[in-house]
N, C-alpha and C positions, 0 to 999 in steps of 0.2 A: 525324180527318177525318169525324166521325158527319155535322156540318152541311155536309159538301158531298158526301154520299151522292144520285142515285146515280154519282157520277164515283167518289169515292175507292174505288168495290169491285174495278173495272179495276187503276188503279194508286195506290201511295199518292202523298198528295194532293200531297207535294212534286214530284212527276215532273210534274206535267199541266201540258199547255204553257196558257203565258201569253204572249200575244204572239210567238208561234211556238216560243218553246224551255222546255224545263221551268221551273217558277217557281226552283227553287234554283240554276237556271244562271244569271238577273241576280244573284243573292249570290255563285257562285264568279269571274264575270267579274270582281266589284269587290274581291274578295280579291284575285286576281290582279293587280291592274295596282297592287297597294299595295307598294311598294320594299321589298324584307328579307322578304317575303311567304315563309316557310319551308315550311307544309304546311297542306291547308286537313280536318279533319276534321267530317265529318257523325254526328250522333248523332240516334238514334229508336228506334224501341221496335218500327218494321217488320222481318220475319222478311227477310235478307238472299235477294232472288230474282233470277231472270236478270232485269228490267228495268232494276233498282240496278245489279248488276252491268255492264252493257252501257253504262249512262249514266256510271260512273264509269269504265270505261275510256278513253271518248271524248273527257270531261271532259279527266281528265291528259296525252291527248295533244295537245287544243286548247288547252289554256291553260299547259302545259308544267311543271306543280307536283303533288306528289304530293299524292291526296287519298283519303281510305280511309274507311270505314264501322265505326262505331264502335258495337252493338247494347246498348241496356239490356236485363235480361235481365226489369225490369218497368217499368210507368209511372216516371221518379223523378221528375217535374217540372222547372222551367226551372233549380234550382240544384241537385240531386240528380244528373241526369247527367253534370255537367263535375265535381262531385267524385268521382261513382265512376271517371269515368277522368280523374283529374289528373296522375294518373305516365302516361299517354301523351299528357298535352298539355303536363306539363312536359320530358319526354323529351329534345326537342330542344336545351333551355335557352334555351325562348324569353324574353327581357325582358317583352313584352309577348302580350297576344292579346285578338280580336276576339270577341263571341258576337253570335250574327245568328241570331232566328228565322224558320223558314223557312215563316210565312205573311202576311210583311209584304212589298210592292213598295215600291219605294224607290229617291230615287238613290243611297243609298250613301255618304254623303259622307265617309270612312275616312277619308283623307289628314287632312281637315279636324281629323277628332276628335283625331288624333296631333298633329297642328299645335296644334291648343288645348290639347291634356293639358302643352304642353311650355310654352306661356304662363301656364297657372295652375296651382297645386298644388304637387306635387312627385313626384318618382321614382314614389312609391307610389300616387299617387291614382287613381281609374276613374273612367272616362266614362260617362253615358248620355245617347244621341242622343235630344231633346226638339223636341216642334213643337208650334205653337200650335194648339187647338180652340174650338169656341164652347161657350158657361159649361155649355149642357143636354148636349151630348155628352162635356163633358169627364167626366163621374160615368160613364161607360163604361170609363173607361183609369185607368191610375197617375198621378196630378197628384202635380205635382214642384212646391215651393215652394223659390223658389232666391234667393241673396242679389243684386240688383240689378248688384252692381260688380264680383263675384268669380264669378257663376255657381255659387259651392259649392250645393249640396241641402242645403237646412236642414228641408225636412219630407219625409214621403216617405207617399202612403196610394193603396193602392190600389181603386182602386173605392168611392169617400167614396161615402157618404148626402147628403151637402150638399154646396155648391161649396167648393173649397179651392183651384182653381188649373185657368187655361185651358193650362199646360203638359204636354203629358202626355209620357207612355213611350214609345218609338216601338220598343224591342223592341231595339234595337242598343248594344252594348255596346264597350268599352275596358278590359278588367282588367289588373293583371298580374298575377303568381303570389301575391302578399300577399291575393288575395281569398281564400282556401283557405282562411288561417286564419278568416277571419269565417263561412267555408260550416262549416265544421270545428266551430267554437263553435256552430253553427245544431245540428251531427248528436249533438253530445256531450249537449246541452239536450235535443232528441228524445229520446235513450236513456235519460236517468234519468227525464224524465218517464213513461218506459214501463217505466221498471222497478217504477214504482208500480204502476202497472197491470198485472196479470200477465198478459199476452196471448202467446202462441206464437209468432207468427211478428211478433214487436217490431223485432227487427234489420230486416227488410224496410222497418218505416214508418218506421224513423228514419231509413233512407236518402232518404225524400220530402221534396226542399226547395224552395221555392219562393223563387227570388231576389226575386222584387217582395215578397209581403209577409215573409219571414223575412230577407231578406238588406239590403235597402236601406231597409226600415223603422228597422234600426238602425244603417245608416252614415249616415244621415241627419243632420245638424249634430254629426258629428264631426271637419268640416276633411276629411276621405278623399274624399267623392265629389262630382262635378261634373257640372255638366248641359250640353251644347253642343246650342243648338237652329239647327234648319235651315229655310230657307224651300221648299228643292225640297218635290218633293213627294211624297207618301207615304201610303198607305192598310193597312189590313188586310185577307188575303183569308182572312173566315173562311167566306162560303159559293159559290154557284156566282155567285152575280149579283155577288159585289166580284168577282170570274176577268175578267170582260168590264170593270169600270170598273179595274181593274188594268190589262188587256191594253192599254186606252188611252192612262193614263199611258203603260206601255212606250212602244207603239207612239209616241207624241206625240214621246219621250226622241230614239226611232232616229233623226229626222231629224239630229239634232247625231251621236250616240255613232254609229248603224249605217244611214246613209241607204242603203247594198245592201239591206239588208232590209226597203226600201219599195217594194211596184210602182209602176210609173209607166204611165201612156198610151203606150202604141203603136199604129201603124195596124197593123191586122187583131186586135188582142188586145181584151179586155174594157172596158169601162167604169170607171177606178177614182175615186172621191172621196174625199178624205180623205187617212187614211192607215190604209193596206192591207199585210197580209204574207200573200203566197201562197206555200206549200212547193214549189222549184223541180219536184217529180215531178207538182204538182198540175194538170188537165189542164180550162180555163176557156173554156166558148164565148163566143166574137167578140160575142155580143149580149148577155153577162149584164154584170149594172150591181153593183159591190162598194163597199162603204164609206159613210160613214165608220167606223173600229174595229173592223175585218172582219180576224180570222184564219182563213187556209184549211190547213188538214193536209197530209201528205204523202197521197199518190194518191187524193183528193180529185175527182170527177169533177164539173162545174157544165155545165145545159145551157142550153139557147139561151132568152131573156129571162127569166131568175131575178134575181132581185131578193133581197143579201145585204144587211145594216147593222147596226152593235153586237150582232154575236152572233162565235162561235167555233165552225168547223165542223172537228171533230176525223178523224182520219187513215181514209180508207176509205172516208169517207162521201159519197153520191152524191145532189145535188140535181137533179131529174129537170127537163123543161123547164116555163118558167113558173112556178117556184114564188117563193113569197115566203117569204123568212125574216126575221124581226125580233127583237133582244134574246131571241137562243135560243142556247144551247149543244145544239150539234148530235153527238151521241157518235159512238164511231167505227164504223166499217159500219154505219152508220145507212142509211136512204134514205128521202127524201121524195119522193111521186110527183108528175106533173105537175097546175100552177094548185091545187096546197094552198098552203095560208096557214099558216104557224109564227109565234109571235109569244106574244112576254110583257111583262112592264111591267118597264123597271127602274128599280133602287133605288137611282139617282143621289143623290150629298148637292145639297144644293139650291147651283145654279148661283149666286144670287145673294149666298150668302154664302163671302166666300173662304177662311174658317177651318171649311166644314161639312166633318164626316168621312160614309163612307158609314155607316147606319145596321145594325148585325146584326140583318135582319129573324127576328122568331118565323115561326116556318112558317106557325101557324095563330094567328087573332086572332078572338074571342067565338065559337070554335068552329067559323068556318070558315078557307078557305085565304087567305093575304093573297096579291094578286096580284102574282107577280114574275116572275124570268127564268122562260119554259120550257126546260126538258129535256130532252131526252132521252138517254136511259141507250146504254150500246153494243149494236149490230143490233135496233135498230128500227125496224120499217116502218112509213110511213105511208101509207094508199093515197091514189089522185088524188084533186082536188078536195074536200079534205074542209081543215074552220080546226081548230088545234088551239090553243088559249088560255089562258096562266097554266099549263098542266100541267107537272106532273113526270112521266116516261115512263119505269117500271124495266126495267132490261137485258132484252133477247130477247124485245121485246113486239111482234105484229103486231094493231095497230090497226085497227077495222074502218070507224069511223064519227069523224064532232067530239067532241070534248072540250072542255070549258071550266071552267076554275077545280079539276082535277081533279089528283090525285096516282092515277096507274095504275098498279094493284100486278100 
């Protein structure tokens, strides 16, 4: 989570709500409502603390399936941790399993990819969930070149130097247990290449394997693996500003999947436009105006004409009266004082093309900051009247004055 610092120093990056519930809780709802669903395990490389703890309790008792924390004891990358724990993902003698990383939003289309794996292939084939980008973003992602009638992967590169394919990766996966052996041929290759090399702690890097380029580089036009591409939709959240064009999709989703968790208009209650999710504890004056793509935290205080829209105001945190907030990630016991102005630019893919993905903006560009979401970090004050612009605000900073275009260390 280095590029969504400073949010991921609070919690790690899979906890932080996206569109009111943690980001990893749209991936366990969609495991959940997948038929034969037997157990859903999370793997990371986070030291297991009371936050994990407390969200996987709650987890298993809302969606009713067991689901457990699974620690690397170092980085392994995307195919090194489901081999070093294969014997507790084959355990159960699952035929099949799902892998879903946990910083992609997405509808999930699960059902679908089992439906397809059973149309084409056979027994043993894997899936990866594929969506179309446009030709300049696709050299960001894995472009899948795939046979026209069958959907087989006949090329596989990740992150080309030149265009190969507006198909890319979308992080979601279909294996069954035959994929081990191809991770297995990946660790066995690592180890004698390192037994050339006389290095000390060899065993450690041979367990590093990266499913995109070590694994499906070489299932690629061998008949084994298949691409199912989706039209919903789908983004990456690698820093704070895709949190807010993520939390929209969500939000957009709820109307169909969780229309409770949209406010609506009532007389005597706030202003809402769009679509809004307020945490039922959160306590909103009758004259503040919310939305569109407005998440409010749990005991969240807003006071009388504050002005929310495309930002996320995280749990504690207190908009004083008359403030404005715009395209800001608000942390938690934050508080802005009254008639400040909060506000950042965001890093929307462009409206007019319906294949743009958001862009992973660099932080800084010819040496200065590129302007995007503002944030602010947890328990930061802002005092009254003052505009705060483009910044990044790190944890436990009491502000004195404007900021603009500034990272406050």
């Amino acid at each position: 989570g280095t590029r969504f610092r400073p949010l991921s120093f609070e919690v790690p990056k899979p906890l932080f709500p996206v569109a009111g519930v943690p980001m990893v809780q749209h991936h366990i709802e969609a495991c959940a409502k997948v038929p034969g669903m037997k157990e859903i395990l999370l793997m990371g490389f986070y030291q297991p603390h009371e936050a994990l703890s407390r969200f996987l309790v709650s987890a298993q008792q809302e969606f009713k399936i067991p689901i457990r924390y699974l620690q690397e004891y170092a980085a392994l990358g995307t195919g090194g941790g489901i081999y070093h724990f294969r014997d507790q993902i084959l355990s159960g003698g699952a035929e099949a399993f799902f892998v879903l990383n946990a910083d992609v939003c997405s509808e999930f289309p699960l059902q679908e990819m089992l439906e397809f794996r059973q149309q084409h292939g056979d027994a043993h084939s894997f899936v990866i969930l594929g969506t179309t980008a446009n030709r300049t973003q696709a050299l960001n992602y894995g472009c899948i070149v795939a046979n026209g009638d069958t959907q087989e992967v006949q090329h596989y590169v990740e992150k080309p130097s030149t265009f190969v394919s507006e198909i890319i990766n979308c992080g979601i996966y279909l294996f069954t247990p035959a994929i081990f052996q191809h991770i297995g041929e990946v660790f066995q290759r690592n180890q004698q290449e390192l037994e050339l090399e006389e290095s000390s702690n060899g065993w450690q890097r041979a367990e590093v394997i990266r499913l995109e380029q070590d694994v499906f580089t070489a299932l690629a036009g061998s008949g084994k693996l298949y691409v199912y591409k989706t039209d919903g939709f789908w983004s990456q959240i690698k820093s704070a500003g895709s949190a807010i064009y993520a939390s929209r999709l969500y939000l957009n989703q709820y109307s169909k999947s969780h229309p409770e968790r949209l406010a609506q208009n009532k007389p005597g209650g706030p202003v809402i436009r769009g679509n809004v999710y307020i945490h039922p504890t959160a306590s909103i004056d009758s004259t503040a105006v919310l939305g569109p793509n407005v998440s409010i935290g749990e005991g969240v205080t807003v006071g009388a004409g504050v002005r929310v829209r495309e930002s996320i105001v995280l749990h504690g945190a207190s908009l004083h009266d008359h403030t404005c907030v715009l395209n800001t990630i608000v942390g938690w016991d934050s508080t802005i004082g009254r008639w400040a102005r909060v506000e950042g630019t965001p890093s929307d893919p462009n409206p007019n093309d319906p294949y743009a993905k958001i862009d992973s903006e660099t932080l800084f560009r010819d040496g200065r900051l590129t302007p995007s979401i503002t944030i602010l970090g947890c328990s930061v004050t802002i005092p009254a009247e003052v505009v705060i612009l483009n910044s990044i605000v790190l944890p436990h900073k009491e502000l004195s004055r404007s900021y603009k275009n500034q990272i406050i260390l």
